[in-house]
MIMI-787554 format. One record per residue (C-alpha): x negated, y, z negated; residue number from 1; residue in three letters. Coordinates in pm, whole numbers, padded with zeros to 5 digits. Layout:
LONU, X, Y, Z, NUM, ALA $
...
This chain:
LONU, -01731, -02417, 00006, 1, UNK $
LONU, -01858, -02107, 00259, 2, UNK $
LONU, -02005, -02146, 00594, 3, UNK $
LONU, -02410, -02206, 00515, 4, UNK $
LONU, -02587, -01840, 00628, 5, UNK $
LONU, -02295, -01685, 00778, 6, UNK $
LONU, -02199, -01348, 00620, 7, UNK $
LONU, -01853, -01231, 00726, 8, UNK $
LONU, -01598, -00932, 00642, 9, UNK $
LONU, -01226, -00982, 00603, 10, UNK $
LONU, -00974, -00728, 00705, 11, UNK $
LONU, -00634, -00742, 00569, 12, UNK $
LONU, -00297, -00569, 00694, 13, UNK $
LONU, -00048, -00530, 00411, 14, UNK $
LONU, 00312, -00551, 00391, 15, UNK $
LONU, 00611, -00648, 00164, 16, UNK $
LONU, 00645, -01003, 00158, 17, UNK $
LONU, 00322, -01113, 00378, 18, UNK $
LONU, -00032, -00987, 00422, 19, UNK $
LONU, -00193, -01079, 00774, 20, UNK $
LONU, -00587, -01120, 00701, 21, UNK $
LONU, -00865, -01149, 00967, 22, UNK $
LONU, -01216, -01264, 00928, 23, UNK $
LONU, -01487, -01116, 01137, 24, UNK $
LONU, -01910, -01196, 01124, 25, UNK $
LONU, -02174, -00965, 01064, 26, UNK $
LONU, -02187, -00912, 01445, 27, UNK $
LONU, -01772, -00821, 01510, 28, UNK $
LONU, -01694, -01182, 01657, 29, UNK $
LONU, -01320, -01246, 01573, 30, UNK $
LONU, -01331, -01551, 01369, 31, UNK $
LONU, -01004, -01629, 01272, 32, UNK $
LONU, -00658, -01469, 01132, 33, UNK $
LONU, -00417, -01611, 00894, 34, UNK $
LONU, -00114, -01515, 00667, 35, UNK $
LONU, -00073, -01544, 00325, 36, UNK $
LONU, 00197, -01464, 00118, 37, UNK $
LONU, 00254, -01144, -00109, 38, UNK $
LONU, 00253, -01386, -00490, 39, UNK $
LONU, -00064, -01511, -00684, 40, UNK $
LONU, -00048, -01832, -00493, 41, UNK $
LONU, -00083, -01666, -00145, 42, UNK $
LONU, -00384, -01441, -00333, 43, UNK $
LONU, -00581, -01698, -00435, 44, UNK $
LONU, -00498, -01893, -00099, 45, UNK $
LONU, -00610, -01585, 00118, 46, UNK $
LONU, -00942, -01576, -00113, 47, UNK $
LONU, -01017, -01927, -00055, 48, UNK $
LONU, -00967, -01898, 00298, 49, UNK $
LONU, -01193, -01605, 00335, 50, UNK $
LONU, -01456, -01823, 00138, 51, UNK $
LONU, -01476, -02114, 00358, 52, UNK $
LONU, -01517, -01908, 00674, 53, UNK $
LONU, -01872, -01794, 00486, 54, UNK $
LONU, -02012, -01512, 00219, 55, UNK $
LONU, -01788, -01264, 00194, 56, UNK $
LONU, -01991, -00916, 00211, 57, UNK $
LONU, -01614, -00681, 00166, 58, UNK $
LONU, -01295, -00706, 00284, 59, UNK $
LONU, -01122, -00391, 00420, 60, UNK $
LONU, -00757, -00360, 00374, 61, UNK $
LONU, -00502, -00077, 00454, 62, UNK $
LONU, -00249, 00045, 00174, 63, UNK $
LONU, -00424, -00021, -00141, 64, UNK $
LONU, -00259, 00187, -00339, 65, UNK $
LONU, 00075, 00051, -00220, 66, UNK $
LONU, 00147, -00272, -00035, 67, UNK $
LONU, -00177, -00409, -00138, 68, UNK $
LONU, -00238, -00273, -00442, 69, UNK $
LONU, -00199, -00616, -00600, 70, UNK $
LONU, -00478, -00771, -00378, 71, UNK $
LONU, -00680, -00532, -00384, 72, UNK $
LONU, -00703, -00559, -00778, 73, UNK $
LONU, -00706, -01003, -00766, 74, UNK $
LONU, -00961, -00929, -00540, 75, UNK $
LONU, -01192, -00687, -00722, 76, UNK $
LONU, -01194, -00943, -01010, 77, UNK $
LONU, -01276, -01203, -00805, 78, UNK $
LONU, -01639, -00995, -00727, 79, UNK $
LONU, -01508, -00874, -00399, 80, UNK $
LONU, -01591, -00559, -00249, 81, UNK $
LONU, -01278, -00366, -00143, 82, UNK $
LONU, -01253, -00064, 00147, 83, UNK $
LONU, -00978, 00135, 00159, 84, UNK $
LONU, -00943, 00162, 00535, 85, UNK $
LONU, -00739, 00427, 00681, 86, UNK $
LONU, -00477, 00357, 00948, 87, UNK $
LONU, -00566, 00322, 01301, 88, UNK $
LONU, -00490, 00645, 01473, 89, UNK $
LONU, -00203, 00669, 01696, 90, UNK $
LONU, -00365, 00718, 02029, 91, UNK $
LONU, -00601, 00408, 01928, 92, UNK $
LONU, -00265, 00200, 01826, 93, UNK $
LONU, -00136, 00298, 02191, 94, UNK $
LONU, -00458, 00174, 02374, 95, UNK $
LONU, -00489, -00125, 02180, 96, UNK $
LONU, -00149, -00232, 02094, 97, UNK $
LONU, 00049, -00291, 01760, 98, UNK $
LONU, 00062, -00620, 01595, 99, UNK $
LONU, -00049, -00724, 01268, 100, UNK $
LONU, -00375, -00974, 01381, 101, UNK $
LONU, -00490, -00687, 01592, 102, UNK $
LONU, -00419, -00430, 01271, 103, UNK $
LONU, -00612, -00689, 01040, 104, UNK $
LONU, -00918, -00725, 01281, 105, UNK $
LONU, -00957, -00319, 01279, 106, UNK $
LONU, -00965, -00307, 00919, 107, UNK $
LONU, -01240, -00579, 00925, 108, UNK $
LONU, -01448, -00389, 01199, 109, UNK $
LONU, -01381, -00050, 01039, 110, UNK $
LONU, -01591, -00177, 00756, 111, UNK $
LONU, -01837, -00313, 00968, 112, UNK $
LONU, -01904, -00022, 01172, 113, UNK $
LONU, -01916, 00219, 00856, 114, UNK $
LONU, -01586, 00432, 00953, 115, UNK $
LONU, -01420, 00249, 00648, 116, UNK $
LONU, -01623, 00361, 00288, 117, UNK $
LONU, -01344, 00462, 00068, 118, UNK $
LONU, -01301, 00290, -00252, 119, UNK $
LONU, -00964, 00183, -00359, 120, UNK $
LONU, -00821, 00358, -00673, 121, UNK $
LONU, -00796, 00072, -00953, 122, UNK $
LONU, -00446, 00231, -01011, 123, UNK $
LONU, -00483, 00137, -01365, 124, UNK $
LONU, -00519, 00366, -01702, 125, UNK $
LONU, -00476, 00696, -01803, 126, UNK $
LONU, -00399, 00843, -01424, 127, UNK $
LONU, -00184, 00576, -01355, 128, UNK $
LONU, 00034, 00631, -01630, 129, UNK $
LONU, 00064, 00951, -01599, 130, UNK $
LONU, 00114, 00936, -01247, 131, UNK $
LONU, 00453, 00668, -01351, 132, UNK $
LONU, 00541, 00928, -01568, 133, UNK $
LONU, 00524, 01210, -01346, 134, UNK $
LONU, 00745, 00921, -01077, 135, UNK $
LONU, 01072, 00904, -01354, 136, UNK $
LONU, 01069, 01302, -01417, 137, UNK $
LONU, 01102, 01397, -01020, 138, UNK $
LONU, 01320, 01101, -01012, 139, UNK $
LONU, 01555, 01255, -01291, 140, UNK $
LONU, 01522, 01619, -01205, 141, UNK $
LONU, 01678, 01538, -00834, 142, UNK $
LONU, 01946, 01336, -00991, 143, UNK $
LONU, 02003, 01596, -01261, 144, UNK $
LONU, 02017, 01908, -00903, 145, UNK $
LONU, 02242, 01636, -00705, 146, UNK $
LONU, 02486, 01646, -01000, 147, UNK $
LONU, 02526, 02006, -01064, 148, UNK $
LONU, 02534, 02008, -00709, 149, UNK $
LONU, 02814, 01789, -00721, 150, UNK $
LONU, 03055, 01948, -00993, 151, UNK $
LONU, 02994, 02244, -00772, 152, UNK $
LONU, 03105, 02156, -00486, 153, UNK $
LONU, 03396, 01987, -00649, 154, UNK $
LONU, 03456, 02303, -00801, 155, UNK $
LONU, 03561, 02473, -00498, 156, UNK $
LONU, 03790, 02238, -00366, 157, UNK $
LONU, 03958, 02258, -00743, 158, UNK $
LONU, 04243, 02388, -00803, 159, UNK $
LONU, 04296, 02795, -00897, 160, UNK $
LONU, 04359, 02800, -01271, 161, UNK $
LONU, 04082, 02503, -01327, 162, UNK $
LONU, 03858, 02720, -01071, 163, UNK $
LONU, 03907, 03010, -01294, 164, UNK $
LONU, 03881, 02809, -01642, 165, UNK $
LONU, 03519, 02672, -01496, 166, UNK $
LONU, 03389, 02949, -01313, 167, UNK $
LONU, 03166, 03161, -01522, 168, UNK $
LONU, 03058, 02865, -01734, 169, UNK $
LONU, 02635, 02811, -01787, 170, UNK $
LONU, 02554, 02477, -01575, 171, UNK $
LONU, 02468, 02325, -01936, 172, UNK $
LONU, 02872, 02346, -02010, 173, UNK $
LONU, 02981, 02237, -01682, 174, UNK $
């Protein structure tokens, strides 16, 4: 289904709903770009894709712990190498403009070149859960501030004799 004896590296920018994905050879020619969908379909569609344009040596992608976290784990079973690649800097984004193709071909060439080497976190296991759990208890302890806060506030604006009745009362009571 690949290209016969062309090796090539994909480079994918992530997003909500759509991933844009470029394809570059082993020499940096721009090859092609394409976008694929955010759901298993669009996964295994982007795979194929990359397949048929040759042997795939990595694909770098940016936001694989977030955005394309999913992809980047379909992809590591599927035997392909991932690179986290870091964003392009600003100044670099300035010279070269901002659009998704252009965003996907850096990520492809970042690999190539060798500024890309990090390895994706598999965001699964122990770490992971404790990093969800660690997620719901900031989550509840700013809810639980923001209410206190709250009855505080409301507090002042009450009137006198509720004022007084609530005043020296432990935030546990109020």
């Amino acid at each position: 289904m690949s290209a016969p004896g062309i090796a090539v590296i994909g480079g994918v920018d992530t997003h909500t709903d759509i991933h844009q994905a470029a394809v570059i050879d082993s020499v940096g020619r721009h090859l092609d770009t394409q976008s694929f969908e955010t759901t298993s379909a669009g996964y295994g569609q982007l795979l194929a894709w990359l397949r048929a344009q040759g042997e795939v040596i990595a694909v770098g992608m940016e936001g694989t712990g977030a955005y394309g976290a999913e992809l980047a784990r379909f992809l590591t079973a599927s035997g392909i190498t991932v690179v986290e690649v870091d964003r392009p800097d600003r100044r670099a984004r300035r010279a070269h403009g901002k659009s998704d193709p252009i965003d996907a071909y850096a990520a492809a060439t970042a690999v190539l070149s060798g500024r890309a080497s990090g390895t994706p976190k598999s965001r699964d296991g122990i770490v992971e859960a404790i990093r969800a759990l660690r997620v719901v208890r900031k989550s509840a302890v700013k809810a639980r501030t923001q209410t206190i806060n709250q009855i505080r506030s409301l507090m002042v604006t009450a009137p006198s004799a509720l004022r007084d009745k609530l005043r020296g009362l432990p935030t546990s009571v109020l």
